[in-house]
DOVO-778071 format. One record per atom (N, C-alpha, C): residue number from 1; x, y, z. Coordinates in Angstrom, 2 decimals, padded with zeros to 5 digits. Example, Ala and Ser with C-alpha at 12.3 -4.5 7.8 and 13.67 -1.06 7.14 Angstrom:
2
(1,(013.19,-005.69,007.80))
(1,(012.30,-004.50,007.80))
(1,(013.20,-003.30,007.80))
(2,(012.85,-002.25,007.08))
(2,(013.67,-001.06,007.14))
(2,(012.90,000.03,007.87))
This chain:
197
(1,(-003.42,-027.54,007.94))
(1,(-003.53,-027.23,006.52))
(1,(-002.17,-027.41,005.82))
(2,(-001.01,-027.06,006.22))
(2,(000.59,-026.96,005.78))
(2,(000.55,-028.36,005.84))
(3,(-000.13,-029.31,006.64))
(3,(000.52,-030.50,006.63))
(3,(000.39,-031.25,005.34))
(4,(-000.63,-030.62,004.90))
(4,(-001.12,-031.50,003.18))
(4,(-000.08,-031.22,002.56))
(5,(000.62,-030.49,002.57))
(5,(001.74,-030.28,001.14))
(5,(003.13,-030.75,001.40))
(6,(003.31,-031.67,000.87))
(6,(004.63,-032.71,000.51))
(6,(005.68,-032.11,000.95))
(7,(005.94,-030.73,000.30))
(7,(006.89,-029.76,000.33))
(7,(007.91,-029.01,002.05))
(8,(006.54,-028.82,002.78))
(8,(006.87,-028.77,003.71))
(8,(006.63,-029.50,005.01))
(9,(007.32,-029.05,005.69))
(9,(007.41,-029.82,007.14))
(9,(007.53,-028.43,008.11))
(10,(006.75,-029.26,009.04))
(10,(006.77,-028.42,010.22))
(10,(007.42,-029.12,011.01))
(11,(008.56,-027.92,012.04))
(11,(008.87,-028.34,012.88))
(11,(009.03,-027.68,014.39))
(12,(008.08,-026.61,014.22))
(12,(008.06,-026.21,015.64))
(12,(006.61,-025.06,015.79))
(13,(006.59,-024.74,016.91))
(13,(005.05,-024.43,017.11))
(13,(005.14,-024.03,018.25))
(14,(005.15,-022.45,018.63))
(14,(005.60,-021.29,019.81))
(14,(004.02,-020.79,019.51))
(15,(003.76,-020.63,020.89))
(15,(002.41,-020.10,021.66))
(15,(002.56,-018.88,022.51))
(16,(004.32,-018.08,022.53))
(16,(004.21,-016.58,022.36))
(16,(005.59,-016.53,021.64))
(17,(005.83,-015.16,021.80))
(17,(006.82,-014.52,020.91))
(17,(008.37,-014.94,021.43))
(18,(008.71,-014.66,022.87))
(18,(009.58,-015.27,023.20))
(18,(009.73,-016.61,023.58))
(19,(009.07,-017.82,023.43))
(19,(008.76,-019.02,022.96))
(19,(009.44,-019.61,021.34))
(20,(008.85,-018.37,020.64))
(20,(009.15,-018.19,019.18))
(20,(010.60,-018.21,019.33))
(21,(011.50,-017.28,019.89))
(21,(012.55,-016.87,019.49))
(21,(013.49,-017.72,019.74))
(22,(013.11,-019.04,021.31))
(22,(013.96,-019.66,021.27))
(22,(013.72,-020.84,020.05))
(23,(012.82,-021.37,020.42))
(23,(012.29,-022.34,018.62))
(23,(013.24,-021.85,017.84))
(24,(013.15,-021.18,017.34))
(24,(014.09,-020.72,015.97))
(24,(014.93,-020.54,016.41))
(25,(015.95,-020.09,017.31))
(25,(017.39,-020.39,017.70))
(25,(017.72,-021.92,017.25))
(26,(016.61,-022.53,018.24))
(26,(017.19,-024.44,018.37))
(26,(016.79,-024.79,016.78))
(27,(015.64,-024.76,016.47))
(27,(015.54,-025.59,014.94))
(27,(016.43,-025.21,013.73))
(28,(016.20,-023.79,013.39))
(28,(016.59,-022.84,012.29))
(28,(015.67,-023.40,011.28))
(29,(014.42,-022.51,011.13))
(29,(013.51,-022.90,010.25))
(29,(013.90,-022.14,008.74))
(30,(013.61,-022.49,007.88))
(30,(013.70,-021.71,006.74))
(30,(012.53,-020.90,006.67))
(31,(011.85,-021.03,007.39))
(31,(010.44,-020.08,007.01))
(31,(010.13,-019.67,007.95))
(32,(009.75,-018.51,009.06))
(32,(008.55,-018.37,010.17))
(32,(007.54,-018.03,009.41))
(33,(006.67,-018.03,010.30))
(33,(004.75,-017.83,009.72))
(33,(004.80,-017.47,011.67))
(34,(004.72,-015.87,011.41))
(34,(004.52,-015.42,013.39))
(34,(003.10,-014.12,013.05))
(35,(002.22,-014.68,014.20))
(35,(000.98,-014.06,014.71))
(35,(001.94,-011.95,014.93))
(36,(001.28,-011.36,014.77))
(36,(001.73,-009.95,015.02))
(36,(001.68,-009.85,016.36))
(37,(-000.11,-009.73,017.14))
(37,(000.31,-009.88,018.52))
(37,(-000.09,-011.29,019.04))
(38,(000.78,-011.39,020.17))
(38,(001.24,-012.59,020.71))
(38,(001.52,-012.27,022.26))
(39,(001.07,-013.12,022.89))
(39,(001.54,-012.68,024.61))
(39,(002.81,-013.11,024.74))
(40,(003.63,-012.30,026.08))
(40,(004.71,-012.65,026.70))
(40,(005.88,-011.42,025.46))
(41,(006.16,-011.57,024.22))
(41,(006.77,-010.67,023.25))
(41,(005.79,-010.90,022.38))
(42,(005.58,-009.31,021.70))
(42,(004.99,-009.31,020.28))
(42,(005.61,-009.91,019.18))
(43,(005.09,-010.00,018.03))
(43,(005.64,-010.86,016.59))
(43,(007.01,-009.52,016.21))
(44,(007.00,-008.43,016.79))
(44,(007.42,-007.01,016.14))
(44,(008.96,-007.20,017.22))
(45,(008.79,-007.29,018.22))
(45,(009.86,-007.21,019.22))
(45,(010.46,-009.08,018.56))
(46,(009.98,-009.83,018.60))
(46,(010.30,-011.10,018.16))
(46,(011.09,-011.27,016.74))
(47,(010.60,-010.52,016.01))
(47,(011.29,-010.55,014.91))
(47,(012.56,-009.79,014.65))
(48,(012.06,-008.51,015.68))
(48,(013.65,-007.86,015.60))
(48,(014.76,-008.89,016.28))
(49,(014.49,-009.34,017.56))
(49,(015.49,-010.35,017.53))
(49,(016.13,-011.40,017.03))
(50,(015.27,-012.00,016.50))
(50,(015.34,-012.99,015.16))
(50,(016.42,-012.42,014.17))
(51,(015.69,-010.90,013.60))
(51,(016.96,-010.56,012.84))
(51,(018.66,-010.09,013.63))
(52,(017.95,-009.87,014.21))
(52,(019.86,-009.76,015.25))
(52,(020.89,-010.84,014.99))
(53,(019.81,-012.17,015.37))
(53,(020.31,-012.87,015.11))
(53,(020.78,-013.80,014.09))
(54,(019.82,-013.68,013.29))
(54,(019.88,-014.26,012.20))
(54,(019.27,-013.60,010.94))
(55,(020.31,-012.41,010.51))
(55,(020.12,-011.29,009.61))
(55,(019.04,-012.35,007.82))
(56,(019.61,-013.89,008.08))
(56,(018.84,-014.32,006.35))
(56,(017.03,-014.51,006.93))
(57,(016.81,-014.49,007.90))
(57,(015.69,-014.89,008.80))
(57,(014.87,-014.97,007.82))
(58,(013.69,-015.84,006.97))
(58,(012.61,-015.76,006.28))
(58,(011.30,-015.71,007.00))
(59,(010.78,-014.20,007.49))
(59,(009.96,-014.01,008.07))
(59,(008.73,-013.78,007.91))
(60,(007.54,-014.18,007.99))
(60,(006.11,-014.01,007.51))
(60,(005.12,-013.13,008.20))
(61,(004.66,-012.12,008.74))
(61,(003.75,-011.99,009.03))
(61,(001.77,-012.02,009.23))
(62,(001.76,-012.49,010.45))
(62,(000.06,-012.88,009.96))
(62,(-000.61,-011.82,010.91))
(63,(-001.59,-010.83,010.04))
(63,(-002.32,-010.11,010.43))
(63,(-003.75,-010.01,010.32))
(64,(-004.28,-008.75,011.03))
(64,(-005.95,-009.10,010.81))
(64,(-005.78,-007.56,009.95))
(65,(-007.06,-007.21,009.27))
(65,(-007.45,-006.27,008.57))
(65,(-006.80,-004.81,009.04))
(66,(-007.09,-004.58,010.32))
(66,(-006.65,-003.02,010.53))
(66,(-005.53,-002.62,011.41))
(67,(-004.54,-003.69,010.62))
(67,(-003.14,-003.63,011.56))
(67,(-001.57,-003.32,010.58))
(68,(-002.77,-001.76,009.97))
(68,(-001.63,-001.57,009.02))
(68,(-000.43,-001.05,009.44))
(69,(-000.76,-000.02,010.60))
(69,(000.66,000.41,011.48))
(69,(001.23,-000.65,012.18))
(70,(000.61,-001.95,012.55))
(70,(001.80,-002.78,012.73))
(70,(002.37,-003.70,011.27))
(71,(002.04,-003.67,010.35))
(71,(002.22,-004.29,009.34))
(71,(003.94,-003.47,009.15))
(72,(003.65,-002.63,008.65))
(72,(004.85,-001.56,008.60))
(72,(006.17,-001.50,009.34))
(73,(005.73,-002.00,010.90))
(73,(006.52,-002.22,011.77))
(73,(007.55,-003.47,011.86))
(74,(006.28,-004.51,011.71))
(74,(006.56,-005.29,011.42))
(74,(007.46,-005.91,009.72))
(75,(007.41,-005.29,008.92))
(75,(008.13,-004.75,007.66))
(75,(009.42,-004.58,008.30))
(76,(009.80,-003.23,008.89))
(76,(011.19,-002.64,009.27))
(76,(011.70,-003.52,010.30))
(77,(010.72,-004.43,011.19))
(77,(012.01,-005.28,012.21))
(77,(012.30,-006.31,011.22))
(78,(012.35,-006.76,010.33))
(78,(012.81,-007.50,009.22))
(78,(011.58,-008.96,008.42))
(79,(010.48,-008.87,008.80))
(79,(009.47,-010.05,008.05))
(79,(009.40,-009.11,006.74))
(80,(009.76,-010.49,005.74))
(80,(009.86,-010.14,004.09))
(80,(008.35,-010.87,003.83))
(81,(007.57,-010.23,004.72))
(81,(006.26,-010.26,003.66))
(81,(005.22,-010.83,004.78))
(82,(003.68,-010.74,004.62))
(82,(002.53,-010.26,005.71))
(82,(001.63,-011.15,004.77))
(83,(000.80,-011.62,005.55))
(83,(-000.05,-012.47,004.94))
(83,(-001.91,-011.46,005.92))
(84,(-002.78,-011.83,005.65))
(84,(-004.23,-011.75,006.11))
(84,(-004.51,-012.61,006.54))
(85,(-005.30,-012.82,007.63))
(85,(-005.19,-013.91,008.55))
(85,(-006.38,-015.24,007.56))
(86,(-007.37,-014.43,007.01))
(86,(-008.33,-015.18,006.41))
(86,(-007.64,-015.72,004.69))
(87,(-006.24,-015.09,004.21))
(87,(-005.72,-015.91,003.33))
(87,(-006.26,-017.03,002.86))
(88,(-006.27,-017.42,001.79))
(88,(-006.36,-018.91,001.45))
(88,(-005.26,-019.39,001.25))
(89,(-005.39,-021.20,000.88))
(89,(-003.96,-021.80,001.28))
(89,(-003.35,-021.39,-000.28))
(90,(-003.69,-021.13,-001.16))
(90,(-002.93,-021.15,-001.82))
(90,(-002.08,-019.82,-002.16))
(91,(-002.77,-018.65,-001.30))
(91,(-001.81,-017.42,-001.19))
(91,(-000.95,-017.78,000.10))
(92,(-000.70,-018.54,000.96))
(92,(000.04,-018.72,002.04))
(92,(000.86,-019.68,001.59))
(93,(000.65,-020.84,000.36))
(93,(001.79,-020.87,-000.04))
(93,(002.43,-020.44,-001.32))
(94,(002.19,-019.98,-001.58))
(94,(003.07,-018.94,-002.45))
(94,(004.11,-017.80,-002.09))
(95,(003.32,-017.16,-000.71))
(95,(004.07,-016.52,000.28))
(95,(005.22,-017.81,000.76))
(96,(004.62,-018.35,001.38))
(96,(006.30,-019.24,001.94))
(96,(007.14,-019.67,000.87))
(97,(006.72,-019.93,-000.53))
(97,(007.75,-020.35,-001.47))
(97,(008.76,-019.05,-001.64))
(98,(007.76,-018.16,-002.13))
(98,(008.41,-016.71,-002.37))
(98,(009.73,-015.99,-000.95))
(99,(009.23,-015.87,-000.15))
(99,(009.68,-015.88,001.16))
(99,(011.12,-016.60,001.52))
(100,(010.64,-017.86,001.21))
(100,(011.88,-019.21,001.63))
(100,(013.16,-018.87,000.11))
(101,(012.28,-018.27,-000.78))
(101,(013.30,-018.01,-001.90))
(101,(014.23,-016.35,-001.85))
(102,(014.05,-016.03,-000.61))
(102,(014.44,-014.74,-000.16))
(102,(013.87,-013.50,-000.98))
(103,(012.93,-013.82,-001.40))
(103,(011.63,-012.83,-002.52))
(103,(011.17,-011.90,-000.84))
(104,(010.28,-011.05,-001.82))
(104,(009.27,-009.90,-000.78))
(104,(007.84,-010.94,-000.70))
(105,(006.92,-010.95,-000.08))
(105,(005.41,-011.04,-000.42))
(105,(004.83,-010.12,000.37))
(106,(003.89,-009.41,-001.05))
(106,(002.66,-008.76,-000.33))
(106,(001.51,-009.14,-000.45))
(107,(000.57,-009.28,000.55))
(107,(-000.56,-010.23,000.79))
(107,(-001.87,-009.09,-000.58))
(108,(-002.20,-010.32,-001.45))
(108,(-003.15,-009.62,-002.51))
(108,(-003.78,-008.65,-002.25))
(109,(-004.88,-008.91,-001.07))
(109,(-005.74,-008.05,-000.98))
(109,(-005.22,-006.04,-000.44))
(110,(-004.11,-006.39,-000.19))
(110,(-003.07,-004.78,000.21))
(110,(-003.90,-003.41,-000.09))
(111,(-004.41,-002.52,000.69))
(111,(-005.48,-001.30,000.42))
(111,(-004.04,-000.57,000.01))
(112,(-004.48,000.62,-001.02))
(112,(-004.10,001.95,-001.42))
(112,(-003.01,002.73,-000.47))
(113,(-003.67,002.47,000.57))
(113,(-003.27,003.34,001.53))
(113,(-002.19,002.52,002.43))
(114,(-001.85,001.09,002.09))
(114,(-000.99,000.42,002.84))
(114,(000.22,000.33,002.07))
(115,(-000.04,000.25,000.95))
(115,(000.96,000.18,-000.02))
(115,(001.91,001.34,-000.19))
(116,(001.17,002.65,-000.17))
(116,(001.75,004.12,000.03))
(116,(002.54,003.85,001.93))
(117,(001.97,003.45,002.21))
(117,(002.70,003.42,003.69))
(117,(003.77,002.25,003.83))
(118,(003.72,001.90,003.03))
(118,(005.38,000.38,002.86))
(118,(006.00,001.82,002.12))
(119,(005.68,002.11,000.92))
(119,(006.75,002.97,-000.07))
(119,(007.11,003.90,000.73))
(120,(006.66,004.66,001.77))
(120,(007.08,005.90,002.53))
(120,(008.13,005.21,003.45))
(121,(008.02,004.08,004.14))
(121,(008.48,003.41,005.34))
(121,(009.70,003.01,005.07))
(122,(010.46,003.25,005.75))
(122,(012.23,002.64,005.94))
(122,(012.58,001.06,005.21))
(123,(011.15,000.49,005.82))
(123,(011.33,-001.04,004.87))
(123,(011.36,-001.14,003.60))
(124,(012.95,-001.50,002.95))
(124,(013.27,-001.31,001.42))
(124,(014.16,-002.83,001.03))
(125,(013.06,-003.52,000.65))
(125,(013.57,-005.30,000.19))
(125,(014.63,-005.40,-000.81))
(126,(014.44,-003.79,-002.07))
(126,(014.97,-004.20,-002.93))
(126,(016.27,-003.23,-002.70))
(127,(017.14,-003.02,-002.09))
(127,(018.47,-002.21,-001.82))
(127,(019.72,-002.57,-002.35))
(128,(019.83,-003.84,-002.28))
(128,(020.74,-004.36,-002.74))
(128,(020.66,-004.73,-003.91))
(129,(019.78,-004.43,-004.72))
(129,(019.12,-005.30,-006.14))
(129,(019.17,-004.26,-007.17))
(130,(020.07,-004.33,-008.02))
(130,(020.26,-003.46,-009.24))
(130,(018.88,-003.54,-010.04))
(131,(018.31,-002.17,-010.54))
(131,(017.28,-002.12,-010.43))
(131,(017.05,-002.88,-012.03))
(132,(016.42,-003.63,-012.61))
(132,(016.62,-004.08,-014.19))
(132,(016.09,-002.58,-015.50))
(133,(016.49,-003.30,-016.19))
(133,(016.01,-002.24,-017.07))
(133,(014.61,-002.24,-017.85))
(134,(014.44,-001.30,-018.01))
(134,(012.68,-001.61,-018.51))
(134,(012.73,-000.56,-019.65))
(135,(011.97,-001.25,-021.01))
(135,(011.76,-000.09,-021.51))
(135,(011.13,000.94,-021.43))
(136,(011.18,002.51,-022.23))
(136,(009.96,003.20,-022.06))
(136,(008.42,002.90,-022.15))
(137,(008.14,002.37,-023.16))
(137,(006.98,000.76,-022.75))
(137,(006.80,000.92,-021.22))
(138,(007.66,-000.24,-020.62))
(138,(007.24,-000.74,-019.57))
(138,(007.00,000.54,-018.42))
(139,(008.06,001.30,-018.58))
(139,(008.09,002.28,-017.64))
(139,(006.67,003.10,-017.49))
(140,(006.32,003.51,-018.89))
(140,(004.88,004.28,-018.76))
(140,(003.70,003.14,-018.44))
(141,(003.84,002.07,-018.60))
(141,(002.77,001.41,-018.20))
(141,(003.13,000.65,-016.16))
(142,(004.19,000.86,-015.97))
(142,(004.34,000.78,-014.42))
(142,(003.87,002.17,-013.72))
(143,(003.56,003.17,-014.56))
(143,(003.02,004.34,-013.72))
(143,(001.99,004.46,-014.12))
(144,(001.39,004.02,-014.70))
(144,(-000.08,003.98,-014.84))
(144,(-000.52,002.71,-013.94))
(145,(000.16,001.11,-013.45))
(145,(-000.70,000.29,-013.01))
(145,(000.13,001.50,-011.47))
(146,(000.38,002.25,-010.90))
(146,(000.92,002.87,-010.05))
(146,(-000.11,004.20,-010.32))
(147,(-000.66,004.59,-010.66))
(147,(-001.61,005.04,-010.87))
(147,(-002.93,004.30,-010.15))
(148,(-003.35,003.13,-010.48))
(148,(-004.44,002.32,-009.93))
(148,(-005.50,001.93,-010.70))
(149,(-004.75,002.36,-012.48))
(149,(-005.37,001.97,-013.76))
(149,(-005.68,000.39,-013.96))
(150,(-006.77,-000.40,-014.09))
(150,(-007.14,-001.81,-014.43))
(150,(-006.50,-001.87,-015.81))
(151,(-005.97,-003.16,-016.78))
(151,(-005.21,-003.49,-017.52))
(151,(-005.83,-002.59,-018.74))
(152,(-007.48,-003.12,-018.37))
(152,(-008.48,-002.50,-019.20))
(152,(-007.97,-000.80,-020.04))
(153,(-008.43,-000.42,-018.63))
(153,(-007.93,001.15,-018.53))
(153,(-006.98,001.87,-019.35))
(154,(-005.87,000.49,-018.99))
(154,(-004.22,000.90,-019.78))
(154,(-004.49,000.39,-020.84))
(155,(-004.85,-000.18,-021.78))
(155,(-005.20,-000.40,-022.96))
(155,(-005.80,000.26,-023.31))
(156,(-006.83,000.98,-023.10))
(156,(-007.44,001.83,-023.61))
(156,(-006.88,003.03,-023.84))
(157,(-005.87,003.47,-023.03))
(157,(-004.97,004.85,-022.75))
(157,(-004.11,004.73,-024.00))
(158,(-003.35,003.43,-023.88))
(158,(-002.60,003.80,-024.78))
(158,(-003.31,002.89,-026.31))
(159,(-004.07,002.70,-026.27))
(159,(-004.26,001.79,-028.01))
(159,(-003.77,000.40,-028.45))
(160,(-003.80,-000.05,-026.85))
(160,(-003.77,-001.95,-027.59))
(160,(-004.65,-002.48,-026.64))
(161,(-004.35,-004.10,-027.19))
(161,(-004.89,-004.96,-026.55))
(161,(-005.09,-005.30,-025.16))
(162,(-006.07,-005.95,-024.26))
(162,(-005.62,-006.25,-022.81))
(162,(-004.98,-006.77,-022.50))
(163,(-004.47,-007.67,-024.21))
(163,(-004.05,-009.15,-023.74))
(163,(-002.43,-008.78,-023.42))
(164,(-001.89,-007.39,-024.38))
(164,(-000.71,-006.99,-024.63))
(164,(-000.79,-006.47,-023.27))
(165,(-001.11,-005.86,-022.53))
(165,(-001.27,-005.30,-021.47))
(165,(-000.83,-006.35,-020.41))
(166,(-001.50,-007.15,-020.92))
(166,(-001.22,-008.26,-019.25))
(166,(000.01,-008.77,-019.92))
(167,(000.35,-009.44,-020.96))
(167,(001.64,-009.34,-021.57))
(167,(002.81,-008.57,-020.99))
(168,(002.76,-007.51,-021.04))
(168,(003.19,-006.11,-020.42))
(168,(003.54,-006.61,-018.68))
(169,(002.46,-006.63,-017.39))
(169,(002.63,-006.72,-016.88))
(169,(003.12,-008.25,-015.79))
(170,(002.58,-009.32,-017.18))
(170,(003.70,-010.18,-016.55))
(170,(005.41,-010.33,-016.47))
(171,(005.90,-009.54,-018.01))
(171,(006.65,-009.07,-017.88))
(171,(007.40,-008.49,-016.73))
(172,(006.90,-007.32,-016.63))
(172,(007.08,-006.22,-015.52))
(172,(007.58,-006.67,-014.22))
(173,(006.41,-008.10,-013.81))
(173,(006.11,-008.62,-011.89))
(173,(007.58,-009.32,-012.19))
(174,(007.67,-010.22,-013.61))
(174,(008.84,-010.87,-013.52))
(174,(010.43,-010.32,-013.27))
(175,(010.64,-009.28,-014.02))
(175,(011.41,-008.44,-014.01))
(175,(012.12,-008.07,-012.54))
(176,(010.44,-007.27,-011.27))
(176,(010.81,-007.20,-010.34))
(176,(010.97,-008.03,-009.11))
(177,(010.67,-009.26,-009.99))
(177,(010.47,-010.84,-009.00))
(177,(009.28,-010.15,-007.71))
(178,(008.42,-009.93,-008.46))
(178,(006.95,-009.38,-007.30))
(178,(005.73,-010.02,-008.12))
(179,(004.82,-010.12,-006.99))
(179,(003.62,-011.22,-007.51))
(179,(002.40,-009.90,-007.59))
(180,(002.52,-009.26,-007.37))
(180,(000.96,-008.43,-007.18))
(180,(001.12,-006.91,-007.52))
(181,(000.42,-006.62,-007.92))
(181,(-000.13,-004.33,-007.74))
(181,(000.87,-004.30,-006.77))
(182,(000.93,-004.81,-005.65))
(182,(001.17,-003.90,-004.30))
(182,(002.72,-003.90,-004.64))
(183,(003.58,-005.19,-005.15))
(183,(004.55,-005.08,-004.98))
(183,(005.46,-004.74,-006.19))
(184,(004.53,-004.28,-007.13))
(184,(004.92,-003.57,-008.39))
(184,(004.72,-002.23,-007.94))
(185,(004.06,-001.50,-007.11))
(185,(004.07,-000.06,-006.34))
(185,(005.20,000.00,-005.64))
(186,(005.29,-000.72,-004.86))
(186,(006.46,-000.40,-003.90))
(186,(007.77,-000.36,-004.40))
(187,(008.20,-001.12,-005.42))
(187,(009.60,-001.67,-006.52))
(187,(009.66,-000.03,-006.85))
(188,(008.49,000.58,-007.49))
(188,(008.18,001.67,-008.11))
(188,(009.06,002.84,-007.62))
(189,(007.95,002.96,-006.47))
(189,(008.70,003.96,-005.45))
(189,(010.06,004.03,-004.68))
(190,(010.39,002.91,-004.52))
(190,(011.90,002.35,-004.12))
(190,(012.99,002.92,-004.63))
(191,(012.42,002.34,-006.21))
(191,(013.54,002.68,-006.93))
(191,(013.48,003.63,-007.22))
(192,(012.52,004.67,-007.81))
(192,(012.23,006.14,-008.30))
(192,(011.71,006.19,-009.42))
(193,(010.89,004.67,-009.97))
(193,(010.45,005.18,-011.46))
(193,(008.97,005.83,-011.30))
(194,(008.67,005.74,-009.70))
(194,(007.15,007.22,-009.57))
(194,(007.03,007.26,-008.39))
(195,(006.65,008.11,-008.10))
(195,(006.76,009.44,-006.99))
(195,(004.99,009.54,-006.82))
(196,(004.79,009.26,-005.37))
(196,(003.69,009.38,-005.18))
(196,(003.12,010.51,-004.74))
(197,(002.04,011.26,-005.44))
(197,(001.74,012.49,-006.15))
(197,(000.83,013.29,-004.46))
């Protein structure tokens, strides 16, 4: 599927984890895309070495549905962002653009309860990143889509349009260089503009 797009190239292809680790020693890929589990080393033990070694590492994770405690894990040994294994190509590449551009990705479909478990978790993308400024505007409407309010919703709350709303929150994703809900929650909590209740 990667091979259709102009953009990239593949150049290596590990069938376990410590397989993986030497690959990326010898090539130095700008991107991994690593399975979570994997025989011989997991994607979790694999990646921590990866980052040992190579602290800029652009790491991807690919998971199945109910591997949110390794998702997390996989978060803190250093992959800047998790994909769903059933993804389509055009969220897998957006993840590797985002990714290869030293961005976060969080995979769209992200449950409630995974997103609260990145914001609780040691894994914090944005640390080094002065947080931007937002107005009171933006601020009350980042705790309401942090809330789990549809644009709808927030328009209605406060007395405009949807269109101002999505206005609003393209704003917002741009601001925190994040593509989705999930990673406008987590920016949230990171930084302290809401506190999960």
């Amino acid at each position: 599927m990667l091979k259709k797009y102009p953009e990239i190239k593949l150049i290596g292809e590990a069938e376990n984890g410590k397989d993986l680790v030497d690959l990326v020693q010898k090539r130095k890929p700008h991107v991994v895309l690593t399975d979570i589990k994997m025989p011989r080393m997991d994607g979790i033990e694999a990646t921590r070495q990866l980052m040992k070694k190579n602290p800029e590492a652009n790491i991807i994770a690919l998971s199945m549905f109910d591997e949110d405690n390794l998702i997390i894990d996989m978060l803190e040994a250093g992959a800047r962002g998790y994909l769903l294994k059933n993804s389509n190509k055009e969220e897998i590449m957006e993840a590797i653009r985002m990714v290869s551009n030293g961005q976060t990705f969080y995979c769209k479909t992200t449950s409630a309860k995974l997103v609260s478990m990145i914001a609780k978790s040691k894994f914090n993308p944005y640390r080094k990143t002065p947080a931007p400024e937002f107005s009171d505007k933006e601020i009350g409407i980042i705790r309401l889509i942090c809330d789990q309010l549809s644009n709808k919703e927030i328009a209605e709350k406060l007395n405009l349009s949807v269109r101002t709303i999505e206005g609003y929150r393209e704003k917002i994703q741009e601001k925190m260089e994040v593509k989705n809900t999930a990673g406008i929650v987590v920016f949230a909590i990171k930084k302290s503009i809401y506190q999960i209740k």
